[in-house]
C-alpha positions in Angstrom: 0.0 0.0 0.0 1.7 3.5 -1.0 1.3 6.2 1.1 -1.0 8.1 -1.6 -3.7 6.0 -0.9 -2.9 6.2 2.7 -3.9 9.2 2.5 -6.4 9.4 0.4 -8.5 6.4 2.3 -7.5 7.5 6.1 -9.9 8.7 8.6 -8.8 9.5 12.0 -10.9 7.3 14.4 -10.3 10.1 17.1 -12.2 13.0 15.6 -13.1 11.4 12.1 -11.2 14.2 10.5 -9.8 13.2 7.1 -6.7 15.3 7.1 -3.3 14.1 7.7 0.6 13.9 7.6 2.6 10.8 6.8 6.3 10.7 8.4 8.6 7.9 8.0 10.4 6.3 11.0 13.4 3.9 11.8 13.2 2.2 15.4 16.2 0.4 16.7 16.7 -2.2 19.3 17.5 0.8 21.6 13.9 2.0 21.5 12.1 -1.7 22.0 11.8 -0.3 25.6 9.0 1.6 24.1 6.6 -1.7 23.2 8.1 -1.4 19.6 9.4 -4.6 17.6 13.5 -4.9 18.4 15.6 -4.8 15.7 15.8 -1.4 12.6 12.3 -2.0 11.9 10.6 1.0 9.7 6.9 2.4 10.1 4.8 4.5 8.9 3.5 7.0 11.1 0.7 8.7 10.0 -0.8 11.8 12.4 -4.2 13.6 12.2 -3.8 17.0 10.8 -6.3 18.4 13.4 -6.1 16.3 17.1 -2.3 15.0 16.3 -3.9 11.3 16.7 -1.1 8.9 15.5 -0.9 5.2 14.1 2.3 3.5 13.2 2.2 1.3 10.0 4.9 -1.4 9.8 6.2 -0.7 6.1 7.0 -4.6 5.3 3.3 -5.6 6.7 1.9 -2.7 4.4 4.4 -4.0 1.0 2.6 -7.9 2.0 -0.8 -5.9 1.5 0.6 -4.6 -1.8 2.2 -7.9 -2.9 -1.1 -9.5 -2.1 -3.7 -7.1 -3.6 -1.8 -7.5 -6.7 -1.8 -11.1 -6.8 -5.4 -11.0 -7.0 -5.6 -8.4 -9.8 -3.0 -10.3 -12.0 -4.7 -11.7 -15.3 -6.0 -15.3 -15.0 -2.7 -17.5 -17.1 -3.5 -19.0 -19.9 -2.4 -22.4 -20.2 -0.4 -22.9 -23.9 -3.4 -25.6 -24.7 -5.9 -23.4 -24.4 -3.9 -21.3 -26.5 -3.8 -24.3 -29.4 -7.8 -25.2 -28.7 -8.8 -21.4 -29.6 -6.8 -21.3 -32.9 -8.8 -24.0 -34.1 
C-alpha cells in the first residue's frame, strides 16, 4: 500500500477528520523499551492534521498488503493448450 492511498483512504478514528501527515520512521533495538518490535524495523506513522492522533504502519506488513492485492488483480494464465484449442 503506498502512502497516496494512505492518505487518500485514512480517517482518523479520534475526531473522524480526514486530514493528515505521513512521516517515515526507523526504530532500533534501543527504542524496544518503548513496546516497539526490536531490531531497525521501519513504520509509517501517520498523524491527524487536526487532534495530532497517530498510528504507526509497519512498512514490510503494508508491502505484503501490496504484494497481495496484486496477486489477486494479476490476469488469469492461460495455459499454452488453451492457446492451441482457440486457434482452431
Amino acid at each position: 500500500m503506498d502512502i497516496t492511498t494512505i492518505k487518500e483512504q485514512w480517517t482518523c478514528p479520534k475526531c473522524r477528520s480526514r486530514g493528515c501527515t505521513t512521516q517515515e520512521m526507523s526504530l532500533t533495538k534501543a527504542s524496544h523499551k518503548l513496546a516497539l518490535r526490536a531490531g531497525h524495523e521501519k513504520y509509517l506513522v501517520v498523524t491527524c492534521t487536526l487532534c495530532g492522533y497517530s498510528e504507526l504502519y509497519n512498512r514490510k506488513v503494508l508491502a505484503r498488503i501490496v504484494e497481495k492485492v496484486l496477486i489477486e488483480n494479476a490476469a488469469p494464465i492461460v495455459k499454452q493448450a488453451d492457446l492451441i484449442k482457440g486457434d482452431q
